[in-house]
OpenMM code with the backbone's topology and positions (N, CA, C; nanometers):
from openmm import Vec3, app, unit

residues = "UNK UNK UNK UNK UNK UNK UNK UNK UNK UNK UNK UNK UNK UNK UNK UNK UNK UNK UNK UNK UNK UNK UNK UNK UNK UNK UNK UNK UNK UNK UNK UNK UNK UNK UNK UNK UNK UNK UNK UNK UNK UNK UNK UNK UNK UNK UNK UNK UNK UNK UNK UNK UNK UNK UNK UNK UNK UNK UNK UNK UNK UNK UNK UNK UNK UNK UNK UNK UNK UNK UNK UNK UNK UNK UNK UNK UNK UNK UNK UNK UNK UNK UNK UNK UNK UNK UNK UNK UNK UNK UNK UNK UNK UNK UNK UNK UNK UNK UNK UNK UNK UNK UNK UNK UNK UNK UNK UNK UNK UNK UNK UNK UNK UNK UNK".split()
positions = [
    Vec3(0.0839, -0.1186, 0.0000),
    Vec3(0.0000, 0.0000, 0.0000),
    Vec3(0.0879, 0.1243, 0.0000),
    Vec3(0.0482, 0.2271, -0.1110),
    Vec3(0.1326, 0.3611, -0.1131),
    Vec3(0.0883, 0.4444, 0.0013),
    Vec3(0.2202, 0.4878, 0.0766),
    Vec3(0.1606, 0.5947, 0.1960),
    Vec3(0.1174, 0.7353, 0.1255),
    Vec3(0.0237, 0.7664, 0.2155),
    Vec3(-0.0153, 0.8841, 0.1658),
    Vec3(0.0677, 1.0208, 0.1882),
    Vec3(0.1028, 1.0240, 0.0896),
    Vec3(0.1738, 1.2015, 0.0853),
    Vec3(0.1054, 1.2914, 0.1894),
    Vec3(0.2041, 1.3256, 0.2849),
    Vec3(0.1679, 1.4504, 0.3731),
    Vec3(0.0699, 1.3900, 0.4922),
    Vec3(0.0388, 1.2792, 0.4914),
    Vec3(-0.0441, 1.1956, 0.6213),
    Vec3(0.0297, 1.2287, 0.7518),
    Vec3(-0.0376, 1.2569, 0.8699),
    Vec3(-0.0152, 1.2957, 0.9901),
    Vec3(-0.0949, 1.2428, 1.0886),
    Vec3(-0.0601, 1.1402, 1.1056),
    Vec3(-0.2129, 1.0455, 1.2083),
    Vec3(-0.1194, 1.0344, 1.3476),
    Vec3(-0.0151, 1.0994, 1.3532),
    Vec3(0.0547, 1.0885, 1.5337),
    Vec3(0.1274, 1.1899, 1.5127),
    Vec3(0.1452, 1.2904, 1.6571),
    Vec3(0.2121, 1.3689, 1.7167),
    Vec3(0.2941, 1.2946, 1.7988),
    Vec3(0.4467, 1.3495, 1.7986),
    Vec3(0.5599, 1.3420, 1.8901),
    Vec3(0.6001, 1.4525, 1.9554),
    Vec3(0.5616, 1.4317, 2.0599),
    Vec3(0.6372, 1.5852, 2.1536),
    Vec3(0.7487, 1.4988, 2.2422),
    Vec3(0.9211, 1.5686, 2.2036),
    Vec3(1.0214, 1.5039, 2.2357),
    Vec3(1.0732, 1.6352, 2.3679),
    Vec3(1.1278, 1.6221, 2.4659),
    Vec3(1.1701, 1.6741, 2.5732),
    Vec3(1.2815, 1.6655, 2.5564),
    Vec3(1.4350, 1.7676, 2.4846),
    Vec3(1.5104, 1.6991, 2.5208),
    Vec3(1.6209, 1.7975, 2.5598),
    Vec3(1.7569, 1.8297, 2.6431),
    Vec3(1.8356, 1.9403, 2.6614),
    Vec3(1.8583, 2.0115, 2.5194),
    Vec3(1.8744, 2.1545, 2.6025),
    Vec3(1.9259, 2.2874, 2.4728),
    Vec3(2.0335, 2.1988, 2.4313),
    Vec3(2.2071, 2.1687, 2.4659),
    Vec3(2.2858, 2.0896, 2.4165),
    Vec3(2.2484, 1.9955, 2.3541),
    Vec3(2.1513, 1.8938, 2.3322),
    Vec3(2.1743, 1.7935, 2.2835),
    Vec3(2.0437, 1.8256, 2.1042),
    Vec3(1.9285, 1.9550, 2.1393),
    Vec3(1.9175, 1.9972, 2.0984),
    Vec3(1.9425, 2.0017, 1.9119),
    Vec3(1.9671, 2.0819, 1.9108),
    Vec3(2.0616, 2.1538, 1.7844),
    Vec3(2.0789, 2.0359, 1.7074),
    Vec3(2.1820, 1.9186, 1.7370),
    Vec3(2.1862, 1.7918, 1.6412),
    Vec3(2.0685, 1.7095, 1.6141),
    Vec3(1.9742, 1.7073, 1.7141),
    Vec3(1.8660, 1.5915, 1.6766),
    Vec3(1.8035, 1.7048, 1.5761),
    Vec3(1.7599, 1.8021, 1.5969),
    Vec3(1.6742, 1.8725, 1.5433),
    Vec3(1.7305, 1.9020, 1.3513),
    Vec3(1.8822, 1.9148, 1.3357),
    Vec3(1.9366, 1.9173, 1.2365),
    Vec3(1.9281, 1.7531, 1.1093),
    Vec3(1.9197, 1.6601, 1.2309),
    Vec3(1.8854, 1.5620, 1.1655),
    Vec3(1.7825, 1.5152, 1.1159),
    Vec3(1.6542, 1.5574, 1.2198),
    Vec3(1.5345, 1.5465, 1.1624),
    Vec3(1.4782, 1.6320, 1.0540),
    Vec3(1.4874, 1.7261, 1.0637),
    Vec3(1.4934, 1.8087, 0.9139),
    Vec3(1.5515, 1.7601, 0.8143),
    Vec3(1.7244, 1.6964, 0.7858),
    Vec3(1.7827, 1.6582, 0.6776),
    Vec3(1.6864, 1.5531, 0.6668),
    Vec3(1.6012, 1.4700, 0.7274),
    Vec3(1.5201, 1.3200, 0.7058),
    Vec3(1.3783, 1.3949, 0.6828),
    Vec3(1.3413, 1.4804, 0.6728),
    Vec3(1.2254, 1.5174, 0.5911),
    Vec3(1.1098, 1.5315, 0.7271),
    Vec3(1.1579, 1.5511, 0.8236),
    Vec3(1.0635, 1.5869, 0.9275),
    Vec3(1.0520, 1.7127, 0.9286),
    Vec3(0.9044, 1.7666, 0.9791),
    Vec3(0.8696, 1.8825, 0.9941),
    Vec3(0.8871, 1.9056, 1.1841),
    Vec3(0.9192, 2.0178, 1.2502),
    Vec3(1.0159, 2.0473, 1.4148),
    Vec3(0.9858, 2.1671, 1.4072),
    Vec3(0.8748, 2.1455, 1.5215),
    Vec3(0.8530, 2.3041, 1.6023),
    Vec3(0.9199, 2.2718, 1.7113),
    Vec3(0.9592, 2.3746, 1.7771),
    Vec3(1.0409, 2.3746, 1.8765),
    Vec3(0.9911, 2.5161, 1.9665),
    Vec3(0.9713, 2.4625, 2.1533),
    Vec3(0.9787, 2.5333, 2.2284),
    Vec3(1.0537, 2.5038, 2.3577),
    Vec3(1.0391, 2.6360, 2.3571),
    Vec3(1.1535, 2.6324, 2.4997),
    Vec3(1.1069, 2.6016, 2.5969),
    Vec3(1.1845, 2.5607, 2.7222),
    Vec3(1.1190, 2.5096, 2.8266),
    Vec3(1.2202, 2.4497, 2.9297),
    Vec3(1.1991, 2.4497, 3.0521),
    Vec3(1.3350, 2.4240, 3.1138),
    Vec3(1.2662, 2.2911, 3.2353),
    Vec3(1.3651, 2.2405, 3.3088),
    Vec3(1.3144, 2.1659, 3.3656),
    Vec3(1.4188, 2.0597, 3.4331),
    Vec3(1.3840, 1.9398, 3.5307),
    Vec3(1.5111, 1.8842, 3.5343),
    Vec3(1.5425, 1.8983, 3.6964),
    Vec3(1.6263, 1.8040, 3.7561),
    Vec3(1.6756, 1.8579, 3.8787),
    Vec3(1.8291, 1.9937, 3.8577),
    Vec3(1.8349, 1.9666, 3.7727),
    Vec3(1.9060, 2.1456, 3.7414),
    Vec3(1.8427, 2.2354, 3.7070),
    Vec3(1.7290, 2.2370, 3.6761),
    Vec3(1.6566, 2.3796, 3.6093),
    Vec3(1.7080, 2.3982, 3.4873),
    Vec3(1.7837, 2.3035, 3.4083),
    Vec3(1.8462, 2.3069, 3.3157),
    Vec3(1.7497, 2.3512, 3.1721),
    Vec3(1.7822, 2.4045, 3.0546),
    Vec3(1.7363, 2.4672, 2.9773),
    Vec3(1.6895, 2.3382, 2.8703),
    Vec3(1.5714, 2.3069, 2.8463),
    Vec3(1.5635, 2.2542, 2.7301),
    Vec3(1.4870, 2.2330, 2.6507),
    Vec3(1.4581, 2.1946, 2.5364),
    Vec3(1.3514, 2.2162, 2.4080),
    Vec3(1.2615, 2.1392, 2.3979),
    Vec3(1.1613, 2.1328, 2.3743),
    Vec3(1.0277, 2.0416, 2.2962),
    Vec3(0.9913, 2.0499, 2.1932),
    Vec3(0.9974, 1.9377, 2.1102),
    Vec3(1.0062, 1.9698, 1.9948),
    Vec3(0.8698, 1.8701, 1.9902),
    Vec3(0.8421, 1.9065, 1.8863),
    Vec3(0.6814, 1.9081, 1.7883),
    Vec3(0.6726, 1.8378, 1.6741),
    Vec3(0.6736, 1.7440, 1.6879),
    Vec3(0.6742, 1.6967, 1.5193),
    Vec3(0.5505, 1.5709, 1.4604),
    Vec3(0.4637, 1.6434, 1.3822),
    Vec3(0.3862, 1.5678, 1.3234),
    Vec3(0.4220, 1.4647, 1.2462),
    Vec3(0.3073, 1.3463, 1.2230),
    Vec3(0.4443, 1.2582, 1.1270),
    Vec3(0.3323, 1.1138, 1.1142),
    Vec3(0.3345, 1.0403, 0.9982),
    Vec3(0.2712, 0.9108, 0.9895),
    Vec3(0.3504, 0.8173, 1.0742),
    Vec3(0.2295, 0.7509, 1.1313),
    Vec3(0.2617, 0.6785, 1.2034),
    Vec3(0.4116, 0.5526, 1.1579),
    Vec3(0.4294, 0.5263, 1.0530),
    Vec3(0.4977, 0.4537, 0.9711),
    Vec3(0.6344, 0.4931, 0.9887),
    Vec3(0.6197, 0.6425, 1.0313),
    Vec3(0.7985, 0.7144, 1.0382),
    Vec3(0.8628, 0.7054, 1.1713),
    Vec3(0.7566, 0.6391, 1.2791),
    Vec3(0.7971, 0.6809, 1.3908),
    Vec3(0.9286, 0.6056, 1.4731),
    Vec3(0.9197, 0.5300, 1.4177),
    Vec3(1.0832, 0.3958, 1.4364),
    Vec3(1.1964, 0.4763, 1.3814),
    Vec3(1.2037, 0.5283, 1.2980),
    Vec3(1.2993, 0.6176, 1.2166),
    Vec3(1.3164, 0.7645, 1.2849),
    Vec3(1.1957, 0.8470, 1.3664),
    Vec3(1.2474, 0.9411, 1.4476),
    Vec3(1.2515, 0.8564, 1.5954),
    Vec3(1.2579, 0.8125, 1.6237),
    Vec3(1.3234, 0.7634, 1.7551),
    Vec3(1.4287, 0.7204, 1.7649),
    Vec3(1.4663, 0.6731, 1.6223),
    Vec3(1.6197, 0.6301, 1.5957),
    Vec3(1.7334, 0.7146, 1.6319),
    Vec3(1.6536, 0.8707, 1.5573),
    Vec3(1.7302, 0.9617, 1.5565),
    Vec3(1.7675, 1.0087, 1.6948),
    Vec3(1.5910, 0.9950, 1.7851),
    Vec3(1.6469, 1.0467, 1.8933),
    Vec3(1.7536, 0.9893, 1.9552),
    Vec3(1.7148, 0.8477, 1.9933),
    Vec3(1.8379, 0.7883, 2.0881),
    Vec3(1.9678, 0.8365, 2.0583),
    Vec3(2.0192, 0.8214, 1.9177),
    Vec3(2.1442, 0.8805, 1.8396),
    Vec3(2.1832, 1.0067, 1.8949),
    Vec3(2.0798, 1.0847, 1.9335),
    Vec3(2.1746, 1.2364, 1.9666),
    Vec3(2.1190, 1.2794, 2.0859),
    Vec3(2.0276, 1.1815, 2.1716),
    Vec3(1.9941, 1.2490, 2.3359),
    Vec3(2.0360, 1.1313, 2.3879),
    Vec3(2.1930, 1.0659, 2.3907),
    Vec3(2.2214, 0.9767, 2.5023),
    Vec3(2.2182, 1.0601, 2.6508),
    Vec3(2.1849, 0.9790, 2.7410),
    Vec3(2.2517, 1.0607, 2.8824),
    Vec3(2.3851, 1.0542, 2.9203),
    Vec3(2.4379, 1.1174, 2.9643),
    Vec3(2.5603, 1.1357, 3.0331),
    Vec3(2.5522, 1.1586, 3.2134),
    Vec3(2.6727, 1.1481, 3.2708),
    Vec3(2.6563, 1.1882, 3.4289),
    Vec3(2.7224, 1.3096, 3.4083),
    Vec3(2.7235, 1.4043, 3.5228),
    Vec3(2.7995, 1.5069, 3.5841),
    Vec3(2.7841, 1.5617, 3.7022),
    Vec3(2.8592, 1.5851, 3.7498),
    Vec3(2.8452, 1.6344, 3.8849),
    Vec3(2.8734, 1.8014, 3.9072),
    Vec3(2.7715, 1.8082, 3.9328),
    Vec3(2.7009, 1.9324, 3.9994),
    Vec3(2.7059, 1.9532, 4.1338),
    Vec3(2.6974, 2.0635, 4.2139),
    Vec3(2.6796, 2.1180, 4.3340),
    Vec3(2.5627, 2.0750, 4.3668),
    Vec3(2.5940, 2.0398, 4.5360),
    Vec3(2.4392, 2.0334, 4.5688),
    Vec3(2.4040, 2.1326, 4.6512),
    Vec3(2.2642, 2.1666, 4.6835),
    Vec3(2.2204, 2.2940, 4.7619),
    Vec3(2.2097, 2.2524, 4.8926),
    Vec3(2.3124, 2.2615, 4.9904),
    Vec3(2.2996, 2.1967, 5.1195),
    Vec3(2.3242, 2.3165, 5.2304),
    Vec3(2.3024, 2.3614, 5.2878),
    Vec3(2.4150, 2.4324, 5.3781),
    Vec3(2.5546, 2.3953, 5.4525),
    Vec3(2.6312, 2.4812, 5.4111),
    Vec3(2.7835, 2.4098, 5.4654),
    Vec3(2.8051, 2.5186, 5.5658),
    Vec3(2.8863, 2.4597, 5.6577),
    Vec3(2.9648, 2.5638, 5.7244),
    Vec3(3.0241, 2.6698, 5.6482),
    Vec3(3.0245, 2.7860, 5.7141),
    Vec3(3.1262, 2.9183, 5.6152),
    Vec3(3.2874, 2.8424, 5.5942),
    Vec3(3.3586, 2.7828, 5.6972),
    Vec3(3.4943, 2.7782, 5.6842),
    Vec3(3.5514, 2.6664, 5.5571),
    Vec3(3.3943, 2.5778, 5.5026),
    Vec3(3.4342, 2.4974, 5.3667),
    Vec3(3.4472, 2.5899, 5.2818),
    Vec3(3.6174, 2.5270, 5.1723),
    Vec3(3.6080, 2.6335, 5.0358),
    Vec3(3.5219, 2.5293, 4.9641),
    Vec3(3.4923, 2.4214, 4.9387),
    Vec3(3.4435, 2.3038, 4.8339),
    Vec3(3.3428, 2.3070, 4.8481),
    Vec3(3.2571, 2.3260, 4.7749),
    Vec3(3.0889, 2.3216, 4.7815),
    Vec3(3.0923, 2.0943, 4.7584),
    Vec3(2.9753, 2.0771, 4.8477),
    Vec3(2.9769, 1.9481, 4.8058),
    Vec3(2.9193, 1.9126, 4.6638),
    Vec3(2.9687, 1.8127, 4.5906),
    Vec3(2.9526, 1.7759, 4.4861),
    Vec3(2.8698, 1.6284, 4.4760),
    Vec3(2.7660, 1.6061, 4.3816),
    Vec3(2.6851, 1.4952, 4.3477),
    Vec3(2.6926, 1.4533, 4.2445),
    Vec3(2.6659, 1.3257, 4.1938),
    Vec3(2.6564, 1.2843, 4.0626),
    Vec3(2.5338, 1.2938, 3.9943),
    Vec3(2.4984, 1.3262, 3.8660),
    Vec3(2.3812, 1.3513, 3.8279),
    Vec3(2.3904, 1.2920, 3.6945),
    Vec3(2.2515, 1.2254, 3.6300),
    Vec3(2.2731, 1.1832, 3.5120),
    Vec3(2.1745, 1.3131, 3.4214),
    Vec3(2.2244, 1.3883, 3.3266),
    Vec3(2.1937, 1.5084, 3.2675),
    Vec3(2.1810, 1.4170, 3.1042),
    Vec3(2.0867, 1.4933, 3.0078),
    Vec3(2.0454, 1.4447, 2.8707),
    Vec3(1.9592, 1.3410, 2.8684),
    Vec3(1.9278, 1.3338, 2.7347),
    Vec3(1.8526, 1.1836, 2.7041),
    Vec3(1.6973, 1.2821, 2.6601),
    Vec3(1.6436, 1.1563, 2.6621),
    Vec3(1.4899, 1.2682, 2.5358),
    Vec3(1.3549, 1.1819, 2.6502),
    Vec3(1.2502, 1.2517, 2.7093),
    Vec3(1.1315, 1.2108, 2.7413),
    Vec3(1.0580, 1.2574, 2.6176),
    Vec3(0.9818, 1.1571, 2.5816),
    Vec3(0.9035, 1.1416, 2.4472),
    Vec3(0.7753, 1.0856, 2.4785),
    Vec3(0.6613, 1.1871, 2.4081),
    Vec3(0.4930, 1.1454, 2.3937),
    Vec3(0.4973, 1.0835, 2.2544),
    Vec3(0.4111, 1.0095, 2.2517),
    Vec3(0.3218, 0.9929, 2.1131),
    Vec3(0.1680, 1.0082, 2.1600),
    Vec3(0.1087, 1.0756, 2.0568),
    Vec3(-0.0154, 1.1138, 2.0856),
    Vec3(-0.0838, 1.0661, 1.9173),
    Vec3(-0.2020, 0.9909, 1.9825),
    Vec3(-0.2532, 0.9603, 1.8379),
    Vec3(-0.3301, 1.1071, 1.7717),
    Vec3(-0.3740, 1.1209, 1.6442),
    Vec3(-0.4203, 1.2516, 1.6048),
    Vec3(-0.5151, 1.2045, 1.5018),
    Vec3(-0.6480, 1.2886, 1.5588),
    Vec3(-0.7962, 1.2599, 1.5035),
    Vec3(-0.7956, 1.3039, 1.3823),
    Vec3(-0.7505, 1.4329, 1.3741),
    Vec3(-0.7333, 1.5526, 1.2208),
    Vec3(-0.6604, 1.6122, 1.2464),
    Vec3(-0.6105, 1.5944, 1.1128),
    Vec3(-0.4694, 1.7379, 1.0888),
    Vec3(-0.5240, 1.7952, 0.9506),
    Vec3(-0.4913, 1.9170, 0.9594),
    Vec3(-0.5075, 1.9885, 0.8925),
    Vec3(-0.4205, 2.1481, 0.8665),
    Vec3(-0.3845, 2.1548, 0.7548),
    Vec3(-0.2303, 2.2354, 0.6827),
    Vec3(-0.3214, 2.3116, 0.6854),
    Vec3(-0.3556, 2.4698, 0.7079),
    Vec3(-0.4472, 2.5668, 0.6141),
    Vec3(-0.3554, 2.6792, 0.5810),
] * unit.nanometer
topology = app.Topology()
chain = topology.addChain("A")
for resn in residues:
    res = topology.addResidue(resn, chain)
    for name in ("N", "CA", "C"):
        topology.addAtom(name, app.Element.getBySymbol(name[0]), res)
């Protein structure tokens, strides 16, 4: 069966850091995806990061998830934690944190419509 040109029967709203950002979003465009993108922050850092928007037949959706995993691995880092220290520490205490990676919806979609 020929897919239908321009069919949009699922929404993906992808969560993923400003850093990691920029490449998924560059890739999904070169692969013929359409990426709205908003800002939005969140995270046990308050860290800065994007949601991206992308309509899409259901048929494509193995192929953008591909992409995601590819460019929102997580990583650790260690960050400060907010504790109170005595004044006479110079070292703020330090934690390990795992930062990146993509929280992802699929939402099925009743009608779409381009106007």
């Amino acid at each position: 069966m020929e897919q239908e040109k321009g069919r949009v029967n699922q929404l993906v709203i992808a969560t993923v850091s400003s850093a990691q950002a920029g490449a998924l979003t560059n890739r999904l465009i070169k692969d013929g995806f359409y990426v709205t993108e908003i800002a939005s922050s969140g995270g046990v850092m308050r860290e800065a990061t994007l949601s991206l928007l992308v309509g899409l037949d259901s048929a494509r959706l193995p192929r953008l998830l591909k992409h995601v995993r590819e460019c929102c691995a997580t990583y650790k880092r260690f960050i400060p934690a907010h504790v109170e220290t005595p004044m006479f520490e110079f070292n703020p205490l330090m934690i390990e944190a795992e930062i990146g990676g993509a929280t992802v919806y699929v939402l099925d979609v009743e009608r779409f419509e381009q106007l």
